[in-house]
C-alpha positions, 0 to 999 in steps of 0.5 A, a space after each residue: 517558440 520558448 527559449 529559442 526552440 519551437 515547441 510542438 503540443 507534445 513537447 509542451 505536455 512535457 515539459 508543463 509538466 516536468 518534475 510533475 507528480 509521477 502521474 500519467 494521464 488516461 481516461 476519467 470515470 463515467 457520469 455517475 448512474 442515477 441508480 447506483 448504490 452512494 453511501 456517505 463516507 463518515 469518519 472512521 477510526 482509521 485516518 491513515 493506513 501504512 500498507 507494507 507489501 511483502 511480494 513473493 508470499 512469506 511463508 506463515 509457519 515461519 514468521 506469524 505462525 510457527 508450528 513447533 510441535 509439527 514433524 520436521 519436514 513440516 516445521 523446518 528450522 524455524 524457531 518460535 518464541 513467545 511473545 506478548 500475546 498469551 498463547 501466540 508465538 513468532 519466528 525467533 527472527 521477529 525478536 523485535 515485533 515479538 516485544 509489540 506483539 500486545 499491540 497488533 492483530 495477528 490474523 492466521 486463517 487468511 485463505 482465498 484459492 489463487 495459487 498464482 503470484 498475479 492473482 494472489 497479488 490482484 486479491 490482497 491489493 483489490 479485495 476482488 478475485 481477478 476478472 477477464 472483464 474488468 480492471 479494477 482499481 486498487 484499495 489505494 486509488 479507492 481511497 485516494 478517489 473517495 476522500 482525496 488528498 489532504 494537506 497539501 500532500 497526494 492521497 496515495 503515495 507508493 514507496 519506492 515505486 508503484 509495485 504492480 499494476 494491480 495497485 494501480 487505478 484500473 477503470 478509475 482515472 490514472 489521476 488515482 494512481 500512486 504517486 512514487 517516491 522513485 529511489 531507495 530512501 536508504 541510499 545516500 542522498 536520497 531526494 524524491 525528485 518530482 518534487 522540484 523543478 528540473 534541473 536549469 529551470 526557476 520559478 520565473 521560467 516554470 510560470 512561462 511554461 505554465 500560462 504558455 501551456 494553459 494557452 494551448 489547451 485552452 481551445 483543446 478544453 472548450 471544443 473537447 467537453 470530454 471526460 479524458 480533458 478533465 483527467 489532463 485538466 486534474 493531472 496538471 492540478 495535481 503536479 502544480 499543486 506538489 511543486 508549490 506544496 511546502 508541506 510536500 516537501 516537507 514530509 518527503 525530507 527524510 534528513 530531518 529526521 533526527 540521526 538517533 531515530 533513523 538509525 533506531 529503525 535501521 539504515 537498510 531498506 525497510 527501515 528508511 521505507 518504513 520511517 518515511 512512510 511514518 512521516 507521510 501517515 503523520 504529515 496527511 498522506 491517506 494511503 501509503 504503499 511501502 514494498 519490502 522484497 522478496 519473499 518467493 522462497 521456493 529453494 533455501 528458505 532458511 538461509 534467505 529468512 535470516 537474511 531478510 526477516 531481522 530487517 523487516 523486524 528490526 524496521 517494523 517493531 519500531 514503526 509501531 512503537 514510533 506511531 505509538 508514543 506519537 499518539 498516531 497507532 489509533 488514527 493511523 491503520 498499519 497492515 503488512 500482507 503478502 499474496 499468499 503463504 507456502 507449503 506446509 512440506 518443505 520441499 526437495 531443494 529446502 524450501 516452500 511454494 505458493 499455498 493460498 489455502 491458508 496464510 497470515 497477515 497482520 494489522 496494527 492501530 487504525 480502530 482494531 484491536 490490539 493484542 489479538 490473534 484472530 483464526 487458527 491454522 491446523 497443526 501443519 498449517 495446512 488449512 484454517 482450523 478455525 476462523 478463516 477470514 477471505 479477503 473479501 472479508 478483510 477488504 471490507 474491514 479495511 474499508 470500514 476503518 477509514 469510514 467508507 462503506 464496502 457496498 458503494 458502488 463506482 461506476 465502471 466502462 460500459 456505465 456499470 455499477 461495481 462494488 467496492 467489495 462484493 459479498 463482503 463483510 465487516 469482521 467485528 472481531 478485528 475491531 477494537 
């Protein structure tokens, strides 16, 4: 009985962990195989990464790579201006990023061949093509496995909520899974509420339903020395560890941001979006996935570009300048990608569909190189003219920024050693 109610084990798993960490539980990794591939995780240039996800496939030659002397049926209504990058020109709709172009790596040759939004989605977030046989885990949860959190803080954090199951942990343990804010964070009063205790409950009441349910898994842990105890076991650590985590509460508090700076990156959703994944990047967060929709523009392209383009710039050119005059653009790596580009022609209702033959994506801060434009596409941006980078390839790169080798292999069901990333390879040109 507590609080004049009998509770059963289920009741107890709830409420012990009320207001917990946005976790579920689920199954643990194997024992480790003696023969699989460990490398040692060094300190990479990258201490931190901002993942900005824009689903649906943002059509390239109307944002990163506008191809102005192309036909009309090619080029469309897009604009392009010059930025600070020799030779480079953006959309007219990123007037803002076009200012702090000097400072990212804009790649224009991304290519893999997954037409198909879940596939395309599965490439960008795993850095593997998808499988029937197997579940793989996001490069998020990766990380968040590998190096684990710090600070007080979880390792992954995804902004407002998990945006598809490919950035989840698959064969890992769901003790990798993000961790979600929940809301908008530009709505009034925003409050990421697993971060307290449930409404009618203190401290003095949480700590009886703690040791109450510590005393029901006691004889659960001793009879059961199983791998799925020990994700129940973590899953707990990890929500107590938020609710008596200052620090957490701490970076998730987008009000103490002064007024001048939340306005600076915009009172919408990418900006308030972008801020608070600032804010977690420099509080100690290691993988922050920040989801900006939607991009899947098969009818009217332009009138919804201009809708949703200035916010993105708008929010984004100040992120980098925030990381930036923070000191935190080197340590702190800044990608925004998107599962695949849109056709070269427009189409007969005016707008584009799904092109996975070539499309951009862009990187800032973290150890790559600043002011760079890596790979071109052709003259309708059809294909990749030169320098075509998979994702294999970029996947790799990434992984080598935060100081983790590519080639480590985790242990998947069935007692497997899987790469992180197969017939990857670190692109040093991306590097600075």
């Amino acid at each position: 009985m507590l609080d004049g109610r009998r509770l059963d084990r289920r009741t107890l798993l709830r409420l012990g962990i009320a207001g917990g960490a946005g976790l579920t539980i689920g199954g643990w990794p194997g024992q480790a195989r003696a023969d699989r591939k460990v490398y040692p995780i060094g300190t990479g240039t990258a201490r931190s990464v901002i993942h900005i996800w824009l689903p649906g496939g943002v059509a390239h030659q109307d944002t990163w790579d506008p191809k102005p002397n192309a036909p009309l049926e090619y080029r469309g209504e897009t604009e392009a201006i010059a930025t600070k990058l020799d030779g480079v020109q953006f959309s007219r709709h990123l007037e803002r990023t076009a200012q702090v172009a000097d400072r990212l790596t804009v790649c224009r040759a991304m290519t893999h061949e997954e037409a198909a939004h879940e596939r395309g989605t599965h490439n960008l977030f795993i850095g593997y093509r998808p499988s029937p046989a197997l579940v793989f885990p996001s490069m998020g949860s990766v990380v968040a496995h590998l190096l684990g959190p710090r600070g007080g803080l979880p390792a992954y954090v995804a902004i407002p909520k998990l945006p598809t199951t490919y950035a989840g942990p698959g064969y890992l343990s769901t003790a990798f899974a993000p961790f979600s804010t929940g809301g908008d964070p530009a709505a009034k009063g925003f409050a990421v509420k697993d971060l307290n205790l449930p409404e009618g409950v203190d401290g003095e009441r949480f700590e009886r339903r703690r040791r109450l349910l510590e005393r029901v898994n006691a004889p659960f842990r001793e009879r059961e020395a199983s791998d799925a105890v020990a994700a129940l076991d973590a899953f707990y650590r990890q929500a107590y560890q938020l609710l008596d985590s200052p620090e957490a509460k701490k970076a998730f508090d987008l009000e103490a941001e002064p007024a001048a700076l939340r306005d600076a990156y915009g009172r919408t959703e990418a900006g308030q979006r972008f801020l608070l994944a600032r804010r977690l990047a420099e509080a100690g967060v290691r993988w922050t996935t920040v989801t900006f929709s939607d991009w899947d523009h098969h009818d009217e392209i332009y009138p919804k570009l201009k809708q949703r383009l200035p916010q993105f710039d708008r929010a984004f050119a100040q992120l980098i300048t925030d990381l930036d005059e923070r000191k935190l653009l080197d340590s702190t790596l800044v990608l925004v990608t998107s599962e695949f580009g849109r056709t070269p022609k427009l189409n007969k209702t005016g707008g584009r569909d799904h092109w996975p033959k070539v499309f951009s994506l862009v990187m800032a801060g973290g150890g790559v190189r600043r002011g760079f434009a890596h790979g071109e596409s052709d003259a309708t941006a059809a294909e990749p003219d030169s320098g075509a980078l998979t994702v294999e390839d970029w996947a790799t790169t990434v992984y080598h920024t935060l100081g983790i080798v590519a080639d480590t292999e985790l242990v998947a069901p069935g007692d497997r050693p899987v790469e992180l990333v197969k017939d990857g390879a670190v692109v040093k040109e991306l590097l600075a």
